[in-house]
Structures are given as structure tokens and as C-alpha cells.
Legacy VTK file of the C-alpha trace (Angstrom):
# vtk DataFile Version 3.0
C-alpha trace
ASCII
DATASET POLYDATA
POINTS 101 float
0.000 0.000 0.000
1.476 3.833 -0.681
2.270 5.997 1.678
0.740 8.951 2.758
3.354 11.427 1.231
3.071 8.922 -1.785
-0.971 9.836 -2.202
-0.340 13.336 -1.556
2.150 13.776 -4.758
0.263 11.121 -6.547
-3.135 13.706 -5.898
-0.789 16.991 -6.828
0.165 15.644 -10.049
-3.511 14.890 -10.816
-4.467 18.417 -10.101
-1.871 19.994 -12.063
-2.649 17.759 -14.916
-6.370 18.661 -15.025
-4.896 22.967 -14.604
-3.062 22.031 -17.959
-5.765 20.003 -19.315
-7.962 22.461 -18.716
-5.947 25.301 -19.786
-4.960 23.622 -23.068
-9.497 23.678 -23.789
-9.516 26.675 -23.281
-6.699 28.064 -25.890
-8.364 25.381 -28.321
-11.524 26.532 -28.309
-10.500 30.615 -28.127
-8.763 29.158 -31.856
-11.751 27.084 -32.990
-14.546 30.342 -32.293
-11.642 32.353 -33.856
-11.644 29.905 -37.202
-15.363 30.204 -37.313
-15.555 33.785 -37.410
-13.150 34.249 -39.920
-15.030 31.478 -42.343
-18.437 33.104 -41.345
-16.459 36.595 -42.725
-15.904 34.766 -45.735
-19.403 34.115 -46.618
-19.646 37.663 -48.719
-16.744 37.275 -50.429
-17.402 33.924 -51.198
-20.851 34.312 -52.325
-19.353 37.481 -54.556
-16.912 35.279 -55.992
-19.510 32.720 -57.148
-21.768 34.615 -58.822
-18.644 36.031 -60.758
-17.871 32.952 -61.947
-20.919 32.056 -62.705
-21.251 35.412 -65.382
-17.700 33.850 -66.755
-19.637 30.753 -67.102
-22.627 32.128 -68.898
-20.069 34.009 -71.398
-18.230 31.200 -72.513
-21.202 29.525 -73.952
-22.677 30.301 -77.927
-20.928 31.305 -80.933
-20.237 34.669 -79.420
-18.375 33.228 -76.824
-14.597 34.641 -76.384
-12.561 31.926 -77.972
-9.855 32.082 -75.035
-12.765 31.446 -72.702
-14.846 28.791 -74.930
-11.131 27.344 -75.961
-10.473 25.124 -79.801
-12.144 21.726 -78.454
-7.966 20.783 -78.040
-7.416 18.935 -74.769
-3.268 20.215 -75.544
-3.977 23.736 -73.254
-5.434 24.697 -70.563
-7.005 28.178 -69.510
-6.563 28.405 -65.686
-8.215 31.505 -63.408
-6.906 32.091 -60.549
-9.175 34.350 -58.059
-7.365 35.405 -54.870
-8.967 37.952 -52.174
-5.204 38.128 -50.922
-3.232 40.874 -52.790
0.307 39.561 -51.656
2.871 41.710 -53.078
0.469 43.020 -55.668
1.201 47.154 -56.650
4.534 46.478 -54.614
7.609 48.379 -55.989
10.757 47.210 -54.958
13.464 49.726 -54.403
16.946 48.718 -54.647
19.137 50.431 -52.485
22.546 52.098 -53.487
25.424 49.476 -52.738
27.558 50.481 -49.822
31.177 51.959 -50.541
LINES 1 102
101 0 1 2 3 4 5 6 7 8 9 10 11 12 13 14 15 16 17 18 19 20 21 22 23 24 25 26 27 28 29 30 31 32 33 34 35 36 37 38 39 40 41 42 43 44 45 46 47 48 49 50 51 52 53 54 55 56 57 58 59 60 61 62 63 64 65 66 67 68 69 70 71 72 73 74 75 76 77 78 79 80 81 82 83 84 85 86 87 88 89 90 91 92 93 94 95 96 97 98 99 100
């Protein structure tokens, strides 16, 4: 049978366990309600985004169709679109600066 000093550390380490344990709930779901709000922000630009490629969609079709959208019928190229909300470097000048003497 353990000691009592032996149950007294064995009941500390159970109690700081379950202070980490909880602790590490709480920072995931602060992360998880932070994920949703930024895919619930989405939702406009998202729904924007589809209805502009659905006008794309409704251009390519007919005889007046742009032939770089409505392509030859040739499986040999591809046209691909790529849509980005994230501007990146986009407008970005890059100075060079004068080399040190």
C-alpha cells in the first residue's frame, strides 16, 4: 500500500494535470470560435466570388463566346483563373538600395 506522502504527490500531479488540461481547452476553443468567425467573414466574399464565376460561365457559352474562354475543343492547353482575395505583393515596388562603398 502507498504511503501517505506517496498519495499526496500522486493527488498533486492529478491536479496539475487537469490545470493544464484544462488550460490547453480553453486556448483550443479561443482558436476554434476564432476559425469560425473568420469562415463566417468569408461568406460575402465567397458568395461574390460565385456569382462572378458564374457570369464567366454564362459568357463562354454560344458562338459569341470569347474563344480564349470557350477554348479550340484541343485537350493540348489549358485556360486556368486564378481568383485570390489576398493581394500579396500586388502594386509592390521594390526599391533597390545604393550598394555600400
Amino acid at each position: 500500500m502507498a504511503s501517505l506522502k506517496e498519495m499526496r504527490n500522486r493527488i498533486g500531479s492529478v491536479k496539475s494535470t487537469q490545470k493544464i488540461t484544462k488550460a490547453l481547452n480553453m486556448v483550443a476553443a479561443a482558436k476554434l470560435k476564432r476559425a469560425q468567425e473568420q469562415a463566417e467573414s468569408a461568406r460575402p466574399y465567397a458568395t461574390k466570388m460565385a456569382a462572378v464565376i458564374a457570369n464567366l460561365a454564362a459568357g463562354v457559352s454560344g458562338d459569341g463566346a470569347p474563344k480564349l474562354l470557350a477554348g479550340t475543343g484541343s485537350d493540348q492547353k489549358h485556360l486556368i483563373v486564378v481568383a485570390t482575395g489576398d493581394k500579396g505583393l500586388a502594386g509592390v515596388q521594390h526599391q533597390r538600395h545604393p550598394r555600400r562603398a
